[in-house]
N, C-alpha and C positions, 0 to 999 in steps of 0.2 A: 537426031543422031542416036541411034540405039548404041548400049554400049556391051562390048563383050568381054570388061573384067573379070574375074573369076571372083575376087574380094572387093568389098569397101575398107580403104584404108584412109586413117586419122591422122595428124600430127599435130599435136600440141608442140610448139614453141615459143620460147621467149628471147623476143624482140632485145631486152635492155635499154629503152628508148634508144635507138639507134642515131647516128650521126647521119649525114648523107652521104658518106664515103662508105662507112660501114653498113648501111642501108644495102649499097649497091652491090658487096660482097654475098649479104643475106640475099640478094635475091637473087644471085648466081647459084647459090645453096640450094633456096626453098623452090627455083623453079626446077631443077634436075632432081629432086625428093618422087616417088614413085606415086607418094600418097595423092590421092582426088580432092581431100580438105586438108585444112593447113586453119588450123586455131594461131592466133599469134596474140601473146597477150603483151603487156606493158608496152602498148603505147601512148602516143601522145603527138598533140598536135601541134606537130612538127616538120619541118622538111623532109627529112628520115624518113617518116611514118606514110605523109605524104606521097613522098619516090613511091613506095613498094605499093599502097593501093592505087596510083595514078599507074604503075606500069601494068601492076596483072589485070585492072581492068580494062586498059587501052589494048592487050592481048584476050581480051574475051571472056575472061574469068568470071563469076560472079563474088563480087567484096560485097561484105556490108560492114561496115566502119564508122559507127557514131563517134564523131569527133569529141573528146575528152575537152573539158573546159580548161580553162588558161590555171596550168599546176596540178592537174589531175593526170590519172589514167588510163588505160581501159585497156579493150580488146577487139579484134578483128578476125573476118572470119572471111579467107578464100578458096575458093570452092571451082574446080571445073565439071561440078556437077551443077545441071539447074537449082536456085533456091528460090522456099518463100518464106517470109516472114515466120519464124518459130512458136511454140508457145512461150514459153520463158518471157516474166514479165516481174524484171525487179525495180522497185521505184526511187529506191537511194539508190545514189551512185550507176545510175541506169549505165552508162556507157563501159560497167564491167563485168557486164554478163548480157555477150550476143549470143543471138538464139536464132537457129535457121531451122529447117525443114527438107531433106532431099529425098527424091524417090525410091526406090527399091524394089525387090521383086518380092517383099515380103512384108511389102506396104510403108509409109513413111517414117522416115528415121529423122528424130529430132534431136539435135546437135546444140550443145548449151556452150558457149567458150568462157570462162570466167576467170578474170583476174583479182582477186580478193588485196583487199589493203594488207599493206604491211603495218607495222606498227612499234613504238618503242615502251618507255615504262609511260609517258606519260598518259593523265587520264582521256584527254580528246582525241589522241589515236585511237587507244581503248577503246572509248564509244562508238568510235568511228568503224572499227573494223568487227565490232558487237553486234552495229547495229544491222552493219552490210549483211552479215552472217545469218541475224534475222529475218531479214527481210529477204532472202533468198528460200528460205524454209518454207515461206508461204509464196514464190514466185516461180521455184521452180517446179514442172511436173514431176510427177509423184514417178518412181521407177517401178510399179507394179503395174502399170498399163501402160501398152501401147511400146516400142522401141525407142529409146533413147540415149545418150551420152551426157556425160557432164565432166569437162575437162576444162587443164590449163592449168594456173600458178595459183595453187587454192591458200600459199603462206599458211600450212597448218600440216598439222602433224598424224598420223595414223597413234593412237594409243599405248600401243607397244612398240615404239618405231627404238630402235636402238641405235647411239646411245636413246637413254632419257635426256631430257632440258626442262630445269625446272622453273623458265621462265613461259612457257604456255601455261596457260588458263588452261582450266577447265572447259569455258565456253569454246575454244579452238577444237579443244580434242572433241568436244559434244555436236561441232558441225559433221564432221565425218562421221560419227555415230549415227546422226541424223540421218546420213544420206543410205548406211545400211536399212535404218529405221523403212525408211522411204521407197524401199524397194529395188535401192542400187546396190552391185557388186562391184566392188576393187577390183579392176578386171589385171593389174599387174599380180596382184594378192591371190587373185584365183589361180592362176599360172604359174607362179613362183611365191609359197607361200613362206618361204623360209630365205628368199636373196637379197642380199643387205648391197644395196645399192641406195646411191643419192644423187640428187639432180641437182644441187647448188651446195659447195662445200667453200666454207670461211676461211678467213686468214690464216686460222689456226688449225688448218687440217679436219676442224671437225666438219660431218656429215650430215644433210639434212634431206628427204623425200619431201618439197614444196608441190611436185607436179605430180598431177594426178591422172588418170582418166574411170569413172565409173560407169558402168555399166547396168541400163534394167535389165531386171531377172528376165525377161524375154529373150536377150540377148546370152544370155548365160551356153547354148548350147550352138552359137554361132563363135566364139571366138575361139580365133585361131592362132593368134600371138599376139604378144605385148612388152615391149620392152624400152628401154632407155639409151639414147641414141647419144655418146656423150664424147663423138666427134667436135661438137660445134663450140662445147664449155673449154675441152680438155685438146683440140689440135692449136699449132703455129696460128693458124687465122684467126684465133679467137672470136670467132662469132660474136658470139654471149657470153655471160656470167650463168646460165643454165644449161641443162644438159636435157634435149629434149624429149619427148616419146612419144612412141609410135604404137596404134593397135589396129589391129586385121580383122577384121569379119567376113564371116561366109554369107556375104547376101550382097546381088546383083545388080548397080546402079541401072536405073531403068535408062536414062538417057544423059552424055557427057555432052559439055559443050565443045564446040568445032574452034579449040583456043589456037592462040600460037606462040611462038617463043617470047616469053614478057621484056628476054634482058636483049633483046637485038636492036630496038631503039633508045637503049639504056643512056650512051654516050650524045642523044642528041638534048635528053632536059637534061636545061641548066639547072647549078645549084641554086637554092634562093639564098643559103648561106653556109 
């Protein structure tokens, strides 16, 4: 099926490991979304998580969803465009950074979805979310070649992000450096370099950008918006505890898949609990 989009559109979202009630809401949401991919980070393997890749794949979708191990997390990635296998290739904590691959008319665009650790003071979070950090510096590809994305719930801060919080590291703000380093652009930053906007705000009102989407410099002269979609944090339905985002590119999915509606056999699986 050839397709006649005008743009490739993105959406990162976070899941909240979902319940299966709240599951079914999310995917009354994520299937009416406009976008052709749909990043959805924090999940986990659970019924929740479950619902939502058992229904958009039984509606035609292409999921790829490495199941997190029993108290971890990860990420998933649905797509009604064809996928294969990405490059993206992290070895800790593999199940939080999927990586696919979709056509284009201006050749393959490779999509990373990454959920990074949270973490608290103590040291084995620390290491833990240090190590994930590094181990993506040498896993994912580099944004000076070839088309690519790297999105999702990155728990790290842009350097100048205001306010300041003087509980990030260094080694947090140094991943985003990296990914400048790397050959990616802030594709929100590139478009709005001055809009104080946040995707997950605390108890106490304060404000924090956790969600990202970066862009290769190839893409730099293809994007056509980027913004923060913060119906889903901040409406009555409470989605999630995030607010999620959305970006547009000027480039032609070469072929969609023939899906159908994911939530019209919604009400026939059971819960498992």
């Amino acid at each position: 099926m050839t397709s006649q989009a005008s743009t490739l559109d993105v959406l990162t979202f976070n899941l909240n490991n979902p319940s299966r009630e709240r599951a079914e809401r999310q995917l009354a949401y994520l299937a009416a979304r406009p976008e052709q991919v749909l990043v959805l980070t924090e999940t986990v393997d659970s019924a929740g998580c479950a619902f939502l890749a058992s229904q958009f794949g039984d509606a035609g979708y292409a999921v790829t969803f490495p199941r997190p191990e029993r108290g971890e997390r990860g990420a998933m990635i649905v797509s009604r465009l064809p996928t294969q296998q990405g490059p993206a290739s992290v070895g800790y904590l593999p199940h939080r950074a999927v990586s696919v691959t979709v056509a284009t008319d201006e050749g393959p665009l490779d999509i990373t979805g990454l959920y990074v650790p949270s973490r608290d003071a103590s040291e084995a979070k620390i290491t833990r979310k240090r190590t994930f950090l590094e181990r993506c510096r040498t896993g994912l590809p580099r944004g000076d070649a070839g088309l690519g994305l790297v999105l999702g719930d990155f728990n790290v801060l842009e350097p100048e992000h205001r306010p300041a919080y003087r509980f990030f590291q260094q080694f947090e703000y140094g991943f985003y450096e990296w990914l400048g380093e790397a050959g990616y652009r802030d594709a929100f930053r590139a478009l709005h370099p001055d809009a104080a906007e946040y995707s997950w705000v605390g108890r106490t009102g304060d404000g924090y950008r956790y969600d990202h989407v970066h862009a290769s410099a190839s893409l730099a002269a293809e994007l056509r918006s980027c913004s923060y979609v913060h119906e889903p944090r901040t409406g009555t339905d409470r989605l999630t505890d995030h607010s999620a985002l959305t970006i547009s590119l000027a480039l032609h999915p070469a072929r969609t898949l023939p899906v159908t509606d994911p939530t019209e056999a919604a009400e026939l699986v059971p819960a498992l609990f």
